[in-house]
C-alpha positions in Angstrom: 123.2 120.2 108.0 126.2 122.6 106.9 129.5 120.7 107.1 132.6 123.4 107.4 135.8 123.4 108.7 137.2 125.4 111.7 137.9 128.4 109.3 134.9 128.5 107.6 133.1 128.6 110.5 134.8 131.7 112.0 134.5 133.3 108.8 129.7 132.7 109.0 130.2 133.6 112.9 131.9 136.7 111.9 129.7 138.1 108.4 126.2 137.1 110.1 127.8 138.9 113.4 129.2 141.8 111.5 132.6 141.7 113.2 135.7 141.8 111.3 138.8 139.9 112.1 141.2 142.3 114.3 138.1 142.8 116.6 138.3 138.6 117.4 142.0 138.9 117.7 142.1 140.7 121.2 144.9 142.2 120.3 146.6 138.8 121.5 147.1 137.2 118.0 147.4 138.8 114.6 144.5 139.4 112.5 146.8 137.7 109.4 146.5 134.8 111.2 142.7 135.3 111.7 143.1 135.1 107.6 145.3 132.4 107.1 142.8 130.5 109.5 139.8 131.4 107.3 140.9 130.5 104.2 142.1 126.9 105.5 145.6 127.5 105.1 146.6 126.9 108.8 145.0 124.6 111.6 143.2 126.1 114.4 144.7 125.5 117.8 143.1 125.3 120.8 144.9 128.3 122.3 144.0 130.1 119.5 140.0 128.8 119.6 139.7 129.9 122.8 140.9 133.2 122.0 138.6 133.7 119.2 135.7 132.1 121.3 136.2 135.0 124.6 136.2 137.6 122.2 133.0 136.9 120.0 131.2 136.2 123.4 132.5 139.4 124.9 131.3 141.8 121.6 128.1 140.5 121.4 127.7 140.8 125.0 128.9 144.0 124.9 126.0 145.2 121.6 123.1 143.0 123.2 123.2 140.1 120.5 121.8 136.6 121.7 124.5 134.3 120.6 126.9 132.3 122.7 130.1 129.9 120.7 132.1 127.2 122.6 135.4 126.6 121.6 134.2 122.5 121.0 132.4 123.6 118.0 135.4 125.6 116.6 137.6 123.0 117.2 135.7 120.3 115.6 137.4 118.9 112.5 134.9 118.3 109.0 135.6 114.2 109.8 134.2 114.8 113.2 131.0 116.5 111.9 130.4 114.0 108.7 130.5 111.0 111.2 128.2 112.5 113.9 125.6 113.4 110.9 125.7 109.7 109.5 125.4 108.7 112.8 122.4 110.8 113.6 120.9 109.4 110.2 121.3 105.9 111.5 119.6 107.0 114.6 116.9 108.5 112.5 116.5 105.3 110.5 116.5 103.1 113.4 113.7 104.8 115.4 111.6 104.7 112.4 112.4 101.6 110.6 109.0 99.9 111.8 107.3 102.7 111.2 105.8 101.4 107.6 103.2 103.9 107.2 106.1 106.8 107.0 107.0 108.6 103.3 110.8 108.7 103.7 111.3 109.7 99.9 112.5 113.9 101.0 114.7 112.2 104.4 116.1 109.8 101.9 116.8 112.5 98.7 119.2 114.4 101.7 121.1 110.6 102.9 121.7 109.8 99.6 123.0 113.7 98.8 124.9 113.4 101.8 126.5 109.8 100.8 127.7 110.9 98.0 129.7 114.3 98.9 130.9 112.3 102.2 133.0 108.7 102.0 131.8 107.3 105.1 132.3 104.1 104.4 131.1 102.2 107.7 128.7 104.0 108.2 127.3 103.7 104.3 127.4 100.4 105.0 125.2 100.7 107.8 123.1 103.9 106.4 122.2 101.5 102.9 121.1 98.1 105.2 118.8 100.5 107.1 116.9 101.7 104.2 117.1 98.2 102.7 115.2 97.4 105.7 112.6 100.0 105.5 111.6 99.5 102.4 111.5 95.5 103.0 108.8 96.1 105.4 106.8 98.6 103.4 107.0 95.7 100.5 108.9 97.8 98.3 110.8 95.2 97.6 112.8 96.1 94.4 114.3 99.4 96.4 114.9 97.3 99.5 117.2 95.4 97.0 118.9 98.3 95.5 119.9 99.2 98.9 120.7 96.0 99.9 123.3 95.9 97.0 124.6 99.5 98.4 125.2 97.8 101.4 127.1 94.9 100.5 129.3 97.1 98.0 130.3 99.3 100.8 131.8 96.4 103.1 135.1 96.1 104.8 135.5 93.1 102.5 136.9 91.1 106.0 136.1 87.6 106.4 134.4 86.5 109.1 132.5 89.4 109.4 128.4 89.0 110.8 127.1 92.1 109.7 128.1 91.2 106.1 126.6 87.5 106.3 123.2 89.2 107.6 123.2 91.9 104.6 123.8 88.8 101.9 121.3 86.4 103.9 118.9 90.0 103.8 120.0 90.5 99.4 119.1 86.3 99.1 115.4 86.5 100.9 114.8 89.5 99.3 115.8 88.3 95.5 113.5 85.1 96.1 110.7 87.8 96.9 111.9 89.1 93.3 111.9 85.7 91.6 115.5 86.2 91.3 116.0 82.4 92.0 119.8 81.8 91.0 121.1 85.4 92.4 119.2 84.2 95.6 121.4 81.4 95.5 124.9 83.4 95.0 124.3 85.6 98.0 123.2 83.0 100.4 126.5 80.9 99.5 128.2 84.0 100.3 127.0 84.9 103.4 128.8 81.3 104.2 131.4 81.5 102.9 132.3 85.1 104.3 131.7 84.0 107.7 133.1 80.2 108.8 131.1 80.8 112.8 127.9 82.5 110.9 125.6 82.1 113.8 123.1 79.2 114.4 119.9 81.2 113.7 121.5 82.9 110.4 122.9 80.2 109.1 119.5 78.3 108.8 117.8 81.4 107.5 120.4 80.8 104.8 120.1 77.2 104.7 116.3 77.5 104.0 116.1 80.1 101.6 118.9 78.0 99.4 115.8 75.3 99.5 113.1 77.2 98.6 115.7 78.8 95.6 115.8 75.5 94.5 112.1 74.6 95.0 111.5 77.4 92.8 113.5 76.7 90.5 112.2 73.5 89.8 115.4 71.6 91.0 113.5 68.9 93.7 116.0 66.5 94.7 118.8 69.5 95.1 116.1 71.3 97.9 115.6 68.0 99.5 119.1 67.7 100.2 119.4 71.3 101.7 116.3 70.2 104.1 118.4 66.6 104.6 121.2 68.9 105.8 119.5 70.9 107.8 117.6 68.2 109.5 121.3 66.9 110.4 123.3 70.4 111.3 120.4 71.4 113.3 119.4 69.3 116.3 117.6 72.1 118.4 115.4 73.6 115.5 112.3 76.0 117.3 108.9 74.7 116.3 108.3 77.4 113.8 111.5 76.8 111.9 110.8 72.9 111.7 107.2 73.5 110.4 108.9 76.2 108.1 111.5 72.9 106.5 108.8 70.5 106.6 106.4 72.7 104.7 109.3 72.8 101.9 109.4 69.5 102.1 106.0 68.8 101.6 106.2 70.8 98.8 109.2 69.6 97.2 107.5 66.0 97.9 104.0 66.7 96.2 106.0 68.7 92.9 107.9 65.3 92.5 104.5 63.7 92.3 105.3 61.9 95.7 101.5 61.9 96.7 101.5 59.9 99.2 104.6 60.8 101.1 103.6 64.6 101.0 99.9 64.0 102.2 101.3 61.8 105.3 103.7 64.7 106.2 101.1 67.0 106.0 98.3 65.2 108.3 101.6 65.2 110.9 102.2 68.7 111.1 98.3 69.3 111.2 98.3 67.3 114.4 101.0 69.3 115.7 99.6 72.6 115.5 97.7 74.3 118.3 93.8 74.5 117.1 94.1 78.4 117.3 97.1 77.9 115.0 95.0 79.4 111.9 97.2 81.1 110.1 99.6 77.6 110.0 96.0 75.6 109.9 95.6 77.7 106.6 98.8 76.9 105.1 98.2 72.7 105.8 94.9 72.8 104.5 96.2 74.8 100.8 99.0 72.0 100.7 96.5 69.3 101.2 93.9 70.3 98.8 96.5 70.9 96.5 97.6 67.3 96.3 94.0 66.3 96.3 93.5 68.6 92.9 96.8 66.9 91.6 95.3 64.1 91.6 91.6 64.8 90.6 90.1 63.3 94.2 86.8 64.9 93.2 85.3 63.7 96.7 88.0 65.4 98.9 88.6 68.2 97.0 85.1 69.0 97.9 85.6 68.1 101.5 88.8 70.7 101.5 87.5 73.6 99.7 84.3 73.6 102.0 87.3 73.4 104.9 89.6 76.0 103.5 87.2 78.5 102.7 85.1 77.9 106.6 88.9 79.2 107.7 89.2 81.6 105.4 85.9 82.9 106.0 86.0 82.8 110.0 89.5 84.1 110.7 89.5 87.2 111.6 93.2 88.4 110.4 92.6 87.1 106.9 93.6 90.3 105.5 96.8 90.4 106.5 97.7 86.9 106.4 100.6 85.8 104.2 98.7 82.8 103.2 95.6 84.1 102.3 96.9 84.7 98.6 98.4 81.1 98.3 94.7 80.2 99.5 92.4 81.6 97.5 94.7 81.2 94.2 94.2 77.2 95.3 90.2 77.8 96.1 90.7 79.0 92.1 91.8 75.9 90.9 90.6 73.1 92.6 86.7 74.9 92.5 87.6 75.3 88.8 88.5 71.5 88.5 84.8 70.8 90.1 84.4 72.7 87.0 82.2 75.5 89.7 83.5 78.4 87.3 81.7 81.7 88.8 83.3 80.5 92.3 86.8 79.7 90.7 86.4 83.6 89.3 85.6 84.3 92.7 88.8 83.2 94.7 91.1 84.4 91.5 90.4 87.7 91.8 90.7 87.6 95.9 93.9 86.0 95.8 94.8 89.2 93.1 94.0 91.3 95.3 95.8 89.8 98.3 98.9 89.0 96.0 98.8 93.0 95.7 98.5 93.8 99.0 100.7 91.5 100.2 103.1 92.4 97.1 103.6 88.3 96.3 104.5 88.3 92.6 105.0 84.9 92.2 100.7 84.3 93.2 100.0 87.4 91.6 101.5 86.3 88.0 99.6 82.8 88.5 96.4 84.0 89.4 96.1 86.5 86.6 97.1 83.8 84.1 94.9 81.1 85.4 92.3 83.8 85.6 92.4 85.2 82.1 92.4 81.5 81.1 89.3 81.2 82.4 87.7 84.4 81.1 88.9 83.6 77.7 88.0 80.5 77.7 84.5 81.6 78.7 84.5 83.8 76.1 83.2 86.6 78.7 84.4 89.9 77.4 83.0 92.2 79.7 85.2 90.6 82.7 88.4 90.0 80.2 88.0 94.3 79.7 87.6 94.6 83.4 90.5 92.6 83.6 92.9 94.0 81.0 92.0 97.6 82.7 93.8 96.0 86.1 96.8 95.1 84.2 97.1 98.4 82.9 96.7 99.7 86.3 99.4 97.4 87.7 101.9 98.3 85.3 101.5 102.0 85.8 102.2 101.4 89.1 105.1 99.0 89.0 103.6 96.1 90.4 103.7 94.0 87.6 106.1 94.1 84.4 105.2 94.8 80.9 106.6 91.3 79.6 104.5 88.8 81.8 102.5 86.1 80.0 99.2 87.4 80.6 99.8 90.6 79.1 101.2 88.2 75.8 97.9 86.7 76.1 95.8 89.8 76.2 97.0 91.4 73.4 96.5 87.7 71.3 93.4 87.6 72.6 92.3 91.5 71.5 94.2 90.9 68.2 92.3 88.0 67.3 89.1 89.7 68.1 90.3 92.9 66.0 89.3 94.9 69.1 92.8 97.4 68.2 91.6 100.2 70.4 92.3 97.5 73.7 95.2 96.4 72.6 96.8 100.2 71.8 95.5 101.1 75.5 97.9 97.9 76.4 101.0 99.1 74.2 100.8 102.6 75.5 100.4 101.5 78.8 104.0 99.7 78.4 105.5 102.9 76.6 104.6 104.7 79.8 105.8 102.2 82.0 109.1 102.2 80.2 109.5 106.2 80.3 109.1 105.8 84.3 111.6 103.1 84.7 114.3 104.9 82.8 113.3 108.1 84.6 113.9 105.8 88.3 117.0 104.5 86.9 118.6 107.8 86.6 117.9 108.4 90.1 119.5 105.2 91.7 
């Protein structure tokens, strides 16, 4: 899309038309100010559009050429033009943000061309939040962040401002997706503190992500308190966000060894869930194994597995559950507690593969570690070569990084063996990783 001033556009009509300047004139303006026009050095009137405009028409009429100009598009200003293409863009974006299947990559290359030659700053603002979105939905979440942080640095910088409170609430979820724990936490207490009326529905979004910052990073008590104060602030909590809280709380409950408490709260919201609740079914079940595997209830942790997996096996939207990850990296470690070693195998490598699907990086990184435990531990080099060819294949393509422990492990592991051949495959794998990130950097 060619942005040019009045001028300049006179100037394309004329050169592609083959008409030079006294013929537009009419012989009712000068063709000197035809060239002072042209070359930007005066602004065109509308007296003087409409001039130009009748006496285009009328010549081409006159030699048969199949062209028609309105004096509108004269007389539209470069301003006018750069906002009506960013607003088409954010027309573009929203009519396709859902569509997740979509390569953007060529629409996107011309936005961000178009960003930077044009200060549009609202509508950046805007432009940035859109792609943030898209690429949140397609699970690419380390762009969706980069655009996120577009966003936000393209603000008004007002107070009391929603759109800015839902673009730091949208940077917080997203850097928890990222294990960025503490960052998480500084763009949630933004997205307070830059709006005092932050609605209802926002504000807990906030509120609960702060908890589960705080979950993750190991700090118990302070998540507890952000579910005490949401329990208080919010009387009319939905159903979903109440199980969403009490979920945390379970969890924050079982990590603080709180057996008994976290198992109670548990059987509770089982008994408040609709029995074609599965995916939510799912979720209780994992939670109450788990604290049956904490505390090495052989018994029941037979009785829940059996349970778990009859879900797991009989639910028909498995595949795209959220869950079904968390699951089957539980199934992994409570089947290898009952010391069932081929199944524990099993369900690792299923909750990989659903950890990569459903791009979860914090049950991806567990799985893999507890998995190669296992395989090294078993001594079973066939599987741990099977295995160290999936790393590789994850860190060409940027799903996992090249410093995570199981990588460390590997290349102990092949060392030890003196199998060097493996563990150059690893290094170079990492050198080519790195050449691609640098490459990506120079393009954001």
């Amino acid at each position: 899309m060619e942005i040019l001033s009045s001028g300049q556009k006179i100037r394309k009509i004329r050169k592609e038309l083959k008409i030079n300047q006294k013929e537009i004139t009419g012989g009712e303006i000068t063709r000197e100010l035809i060239s002072i026009i042209e070359n930007d050095k005066s602004t065109l009137t509308p007296a003087v559009a409409q001039i130009v405009t009748d006496n285009i028409n009328r010549i081409c009429k006159e030699k048969n050429i199949d062209f028609s100009l309105n004096t509108e598009y004269l007389l539209e200003d470069i301003d006018s033009q750069i906002n009506k293409i960013a607003s088409k863009y954010i027309d573009f974006l929203s009519i396709n943000e859902d569509d997740i299947s979509k390569d953007f990559s060529k629409t996107i290359e011309k936005i961000e061309l178009f960003l930077i030659k044009y200060d549009v700053r609202e509508k950046k603002m805007i432009i940035y939040e859109k792609l943030g979105d898209i690429f949140r939905r397609q699970k690419k979440y380390n762009e969706s962040y980069i655009y996120y942080v577009k966003s936000f640095e393209n603000h008004n910088g007002l107070f009391n401002n929603i759109k800015l409170s839902s673009i730091l609430q949208k940077l917080g979820c997203i850097c928890i997706y990222l294990r960025k724990d503490k960052e998480a936490l500084d763009f949630n207490n933004l997205a307070l503190m830059y709006n005092y009326n932050i609605p209802e529905d926002l504000r807990f979004k906030v509120l609960h992500n702060n908890a589960l910052a705080y979950m993750n990073l190991k700090e118990y008590d302070r998540a507890l308190l952000e579910i005490k104060h949401i329990e208080n602030t919010f009387k009319n909590l939905t159903k979903q966000y109440t199980f969403s809280s009490n979920v945390l709380k379970v969890n924050c409950l079982r990590y603080k060894k709180f057996y008994n408490d976290a198992f109670k709260l548990s059987e509770y919201m089982l008994s408040t869930l609709d029995n074609n609740d599965t995916e939510n079914i799912i979720l209780i079940t994992v939670n109450i194994l788990d604290i049956y595997t904490a505390i090495k209830d052989i018994k029941n942790v037979r009785i829940y597995i059996d349970k778990l997996i009859y879900l797991l096996n009989n639910y028909d939207k498995v595949k795209e559950s959220c869950y079904a990850s968390t699951a089957y990296n539980q199934l992994g470690i409570s089947t290898n507690l009952i010391n069932n070693v081929e199944l524990s195998i099993e369900y690792y490598k299923k909750s990989i593969e659903a950890a990569r699907c459903q791009r979860n990086e914090r049950v991806l990184l567990d799985s893999l570690d507890e998995l190669l435990d296992i395989l090294i531990k078993e001594k079973n080099i066939e599987e741990i070569n099977s295995f160290k060819n999936q790393i590789i294949e994850m860190i060409l393509l940027d799903i996992i990084e090249p410093d995570i422990t199981p990588i460390f492990k590997l290349m102990t592991f092949y060392n030890n063996i003196g199998d060097n051949e493996s563990l150059n495959s690893l290094l170079q794998a990492i050198l080519d990783s790195k050449n691609d990130l640098d490459i990506l950097n120079m393009k954001y």
